[in-house]
ROVEX-888984 format. One record per atom (N, C-alpha, C): residue number from 1; atom name; x, y, z. Coordinates in pm, whole numbers. Layout:
ROVEX-888984
(NUM,CA,(X,Y,Z));
...
***
This chain:
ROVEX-888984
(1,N,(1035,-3763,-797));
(1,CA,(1148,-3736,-885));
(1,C,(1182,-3586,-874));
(2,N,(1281,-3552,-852));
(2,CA,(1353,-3425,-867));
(2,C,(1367,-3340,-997));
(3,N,(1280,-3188,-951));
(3,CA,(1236,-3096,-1129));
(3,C,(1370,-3161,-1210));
(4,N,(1498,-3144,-1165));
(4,CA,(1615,-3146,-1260));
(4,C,(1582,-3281,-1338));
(5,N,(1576,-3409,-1274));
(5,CA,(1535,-3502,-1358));
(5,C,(1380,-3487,-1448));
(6,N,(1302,-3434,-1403));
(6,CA,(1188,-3408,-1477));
(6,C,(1249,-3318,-1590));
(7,N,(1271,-3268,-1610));
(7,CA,(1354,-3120,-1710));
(7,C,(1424,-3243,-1811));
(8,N,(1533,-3343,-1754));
(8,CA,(1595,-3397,-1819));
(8,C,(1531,-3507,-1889));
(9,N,(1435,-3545,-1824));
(9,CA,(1374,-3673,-1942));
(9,C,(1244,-3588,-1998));
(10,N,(1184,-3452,-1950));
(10,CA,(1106,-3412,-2059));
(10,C,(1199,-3296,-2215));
(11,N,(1331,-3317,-2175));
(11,CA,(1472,-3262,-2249));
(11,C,(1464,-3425,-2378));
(12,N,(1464,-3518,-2261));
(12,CA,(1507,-3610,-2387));
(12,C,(1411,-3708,-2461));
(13,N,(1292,-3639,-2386));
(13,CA,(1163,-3664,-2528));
(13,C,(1153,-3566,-2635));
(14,N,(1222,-3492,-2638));
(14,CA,(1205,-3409,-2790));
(14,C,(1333,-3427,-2800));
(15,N,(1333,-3455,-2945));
(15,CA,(1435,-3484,-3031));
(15,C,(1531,-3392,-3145));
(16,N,(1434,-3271,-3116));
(16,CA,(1447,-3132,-3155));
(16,C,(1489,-3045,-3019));
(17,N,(1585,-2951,-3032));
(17,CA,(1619,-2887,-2927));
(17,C,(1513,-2775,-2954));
(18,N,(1511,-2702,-3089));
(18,CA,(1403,-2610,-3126));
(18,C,(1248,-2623,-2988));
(19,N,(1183,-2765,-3042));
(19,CA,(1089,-2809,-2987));
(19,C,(1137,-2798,-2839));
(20,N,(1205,-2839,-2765));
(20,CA,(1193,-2830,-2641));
(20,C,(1209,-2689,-2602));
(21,N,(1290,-2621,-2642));
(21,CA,(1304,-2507,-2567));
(21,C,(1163,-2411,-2636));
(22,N,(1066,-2464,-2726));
(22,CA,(944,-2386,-2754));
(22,C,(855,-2415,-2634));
(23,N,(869,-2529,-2584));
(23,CA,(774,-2542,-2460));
(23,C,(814,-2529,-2327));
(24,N,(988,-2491,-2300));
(24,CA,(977,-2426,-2201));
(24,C,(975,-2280,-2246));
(25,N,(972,-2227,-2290));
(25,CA,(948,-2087,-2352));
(25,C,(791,-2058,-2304));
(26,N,(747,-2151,-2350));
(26,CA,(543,-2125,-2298));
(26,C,(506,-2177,-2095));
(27,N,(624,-2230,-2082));
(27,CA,(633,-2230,-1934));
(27,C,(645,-2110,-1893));
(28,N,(796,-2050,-1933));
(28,CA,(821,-1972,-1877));
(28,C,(687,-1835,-1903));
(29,N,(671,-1832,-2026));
(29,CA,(520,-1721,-2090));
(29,C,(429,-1688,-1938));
(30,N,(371,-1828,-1920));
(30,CA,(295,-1875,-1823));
(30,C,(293,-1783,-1710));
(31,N,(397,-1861,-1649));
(31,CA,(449,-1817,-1505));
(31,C,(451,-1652,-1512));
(32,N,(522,-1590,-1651));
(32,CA,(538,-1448,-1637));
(32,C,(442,-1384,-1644));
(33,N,(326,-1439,-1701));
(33,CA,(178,-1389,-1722));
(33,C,(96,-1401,-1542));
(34,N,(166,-1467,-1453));
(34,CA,(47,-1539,-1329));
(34,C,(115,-1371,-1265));
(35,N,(270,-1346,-1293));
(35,CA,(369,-1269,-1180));
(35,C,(298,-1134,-1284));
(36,N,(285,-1130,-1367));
(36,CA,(221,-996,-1419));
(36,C,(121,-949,-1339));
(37,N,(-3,-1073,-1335));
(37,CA,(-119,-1038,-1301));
(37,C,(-120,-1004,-1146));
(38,N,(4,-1083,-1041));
(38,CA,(1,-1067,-901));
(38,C,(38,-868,-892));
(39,N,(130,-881,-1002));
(39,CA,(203,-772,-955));
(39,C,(92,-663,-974));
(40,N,(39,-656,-1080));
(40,CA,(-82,-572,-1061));
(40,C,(-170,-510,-956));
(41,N,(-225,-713,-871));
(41,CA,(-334,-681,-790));
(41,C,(-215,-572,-662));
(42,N,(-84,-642,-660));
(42,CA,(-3,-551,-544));
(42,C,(9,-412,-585));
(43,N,(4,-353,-720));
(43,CA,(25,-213,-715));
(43,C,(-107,-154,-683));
(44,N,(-232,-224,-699));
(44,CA,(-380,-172,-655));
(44,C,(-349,-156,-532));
(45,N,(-292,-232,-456));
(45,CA,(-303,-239,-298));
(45,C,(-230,-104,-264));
(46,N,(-131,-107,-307));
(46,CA,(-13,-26,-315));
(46,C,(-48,117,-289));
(47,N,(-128,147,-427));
(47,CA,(-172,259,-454));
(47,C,(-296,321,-330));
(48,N,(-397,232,-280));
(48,CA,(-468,219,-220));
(48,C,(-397,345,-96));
(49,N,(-287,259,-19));
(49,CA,(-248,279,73));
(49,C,(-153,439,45));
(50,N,(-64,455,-56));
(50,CA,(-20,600,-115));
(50,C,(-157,672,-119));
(51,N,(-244,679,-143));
(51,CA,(-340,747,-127));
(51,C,(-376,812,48));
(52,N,(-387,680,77));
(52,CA,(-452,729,218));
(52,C,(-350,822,294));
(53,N,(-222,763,286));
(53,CA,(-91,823,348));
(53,C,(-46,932,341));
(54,N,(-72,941,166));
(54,CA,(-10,1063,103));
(54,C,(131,1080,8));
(55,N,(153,968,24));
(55,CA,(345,921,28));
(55,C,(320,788,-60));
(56,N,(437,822,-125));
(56,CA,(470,707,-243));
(56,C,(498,558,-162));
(57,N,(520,446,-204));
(57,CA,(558,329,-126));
(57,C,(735,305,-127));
(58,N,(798,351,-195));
(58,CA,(914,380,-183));
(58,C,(994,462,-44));
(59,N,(935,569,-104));
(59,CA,(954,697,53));
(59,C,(905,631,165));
(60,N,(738,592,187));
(60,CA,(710,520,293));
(60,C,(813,394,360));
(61,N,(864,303,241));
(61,CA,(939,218,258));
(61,C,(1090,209,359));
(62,N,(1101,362,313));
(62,CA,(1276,400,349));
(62,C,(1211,442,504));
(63,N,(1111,494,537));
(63,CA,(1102,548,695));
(63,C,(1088,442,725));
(64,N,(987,359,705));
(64,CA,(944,249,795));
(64,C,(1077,176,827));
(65,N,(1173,124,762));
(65,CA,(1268,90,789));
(65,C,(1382,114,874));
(66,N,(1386,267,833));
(66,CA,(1477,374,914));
(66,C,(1393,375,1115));
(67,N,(1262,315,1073));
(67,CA,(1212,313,1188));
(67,C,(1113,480,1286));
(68,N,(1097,561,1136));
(68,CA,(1071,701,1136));
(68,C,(867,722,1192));
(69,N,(853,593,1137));
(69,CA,(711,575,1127));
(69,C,(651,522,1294));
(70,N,(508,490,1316));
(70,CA,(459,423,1409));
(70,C,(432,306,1363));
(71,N,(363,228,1485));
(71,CA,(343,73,1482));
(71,C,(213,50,1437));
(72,N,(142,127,1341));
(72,CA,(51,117,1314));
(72,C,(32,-4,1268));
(73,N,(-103,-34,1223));
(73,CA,(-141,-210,1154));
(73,C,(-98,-206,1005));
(74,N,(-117,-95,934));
(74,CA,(-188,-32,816));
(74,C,(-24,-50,761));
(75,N,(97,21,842));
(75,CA,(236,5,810));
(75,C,(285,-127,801));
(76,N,(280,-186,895));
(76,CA,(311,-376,859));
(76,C,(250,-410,748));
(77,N,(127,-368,717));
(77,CA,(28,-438,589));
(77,C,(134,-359,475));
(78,N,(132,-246,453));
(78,CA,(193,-202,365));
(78,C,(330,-210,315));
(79,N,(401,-232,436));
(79,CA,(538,-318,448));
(79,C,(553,-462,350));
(80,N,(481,-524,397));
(80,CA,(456,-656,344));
(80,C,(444,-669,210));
(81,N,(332,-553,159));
(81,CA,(289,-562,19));
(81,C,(388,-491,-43));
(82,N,(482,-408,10));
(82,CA,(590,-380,-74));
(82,C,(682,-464,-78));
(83,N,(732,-548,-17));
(83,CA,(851,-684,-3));
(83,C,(810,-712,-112));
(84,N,(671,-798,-128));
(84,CA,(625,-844,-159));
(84,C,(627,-825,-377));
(85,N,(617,-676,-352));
(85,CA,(592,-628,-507));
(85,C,(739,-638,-538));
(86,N,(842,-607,-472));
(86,CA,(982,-604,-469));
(86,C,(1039,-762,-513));
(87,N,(986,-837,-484));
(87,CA,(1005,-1011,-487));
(87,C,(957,-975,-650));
(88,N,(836,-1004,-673));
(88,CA,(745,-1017,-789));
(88,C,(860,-975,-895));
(89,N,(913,-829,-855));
(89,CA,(951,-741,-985));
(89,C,(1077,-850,-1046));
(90,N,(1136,-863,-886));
(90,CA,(1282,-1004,-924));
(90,C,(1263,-1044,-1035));
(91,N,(1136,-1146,-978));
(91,CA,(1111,-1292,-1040));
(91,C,(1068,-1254,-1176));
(92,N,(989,-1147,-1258));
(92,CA,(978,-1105,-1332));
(92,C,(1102,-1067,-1434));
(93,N,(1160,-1008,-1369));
(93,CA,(1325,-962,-1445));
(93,C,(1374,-1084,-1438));
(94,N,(1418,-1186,-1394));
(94,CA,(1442,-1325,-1423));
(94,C,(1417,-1420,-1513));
(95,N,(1238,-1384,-1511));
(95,CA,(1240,-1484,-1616));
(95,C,(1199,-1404,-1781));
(96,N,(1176,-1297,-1755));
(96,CA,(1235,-1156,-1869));
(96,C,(1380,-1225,-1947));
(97,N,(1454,-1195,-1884));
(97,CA,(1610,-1253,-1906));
(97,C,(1615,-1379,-1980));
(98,N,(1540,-1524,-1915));
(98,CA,(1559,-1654,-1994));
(98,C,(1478,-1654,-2081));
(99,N,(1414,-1534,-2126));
(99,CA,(1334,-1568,-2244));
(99,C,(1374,-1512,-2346));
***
């Protein structure tokens, strides 16, 4: 069955709109609590790597792109984990918003 139909017949077991939107409210809680905790372990990583470098992940971000940097391993890894924290922050401000 397709989420939209799941949404809609767990919509039309509560008979209270209050009630339903209290338990997607604790969905959404959920999910924002898992993207809290990811985003965390990514700023440890994050930080990890600003350390070794010297350079914020922002600044790093704009060379690597600009193509200023080498092909190191350490730059792809760090690349990644910034997309990566960049996604998180989205999905965070998203579901910030429907709540």
């Amino acid at each position: 069955m397709p989420i939209y139909q799941k949404l809609e017949a767990l919509k039309a077991a509560y008979f209270d709109e209050n009630d339903f939107e209290q338990v997607v409210d604790k969905i959404l809680d959920g999910a924002l609590s898992q993207y809290h905790l990811r985003l965390a372990r990514y700023e440890q990583e994050l930080h990890l790597f600003e350390e070794k470098f010297g350079q914020d992940s922002d600044t790093f971000y704009q060379h690597f792109q600009n193509g200023q940097l080498g092909d190191e391993m350490d730059f792809f890894e760090w690349a990644g984990l910034y997309k990566l924290r960049q996604d998180i922050l989205q999905k965070i401000q998203r579901l910030e918003l429907a709540l």
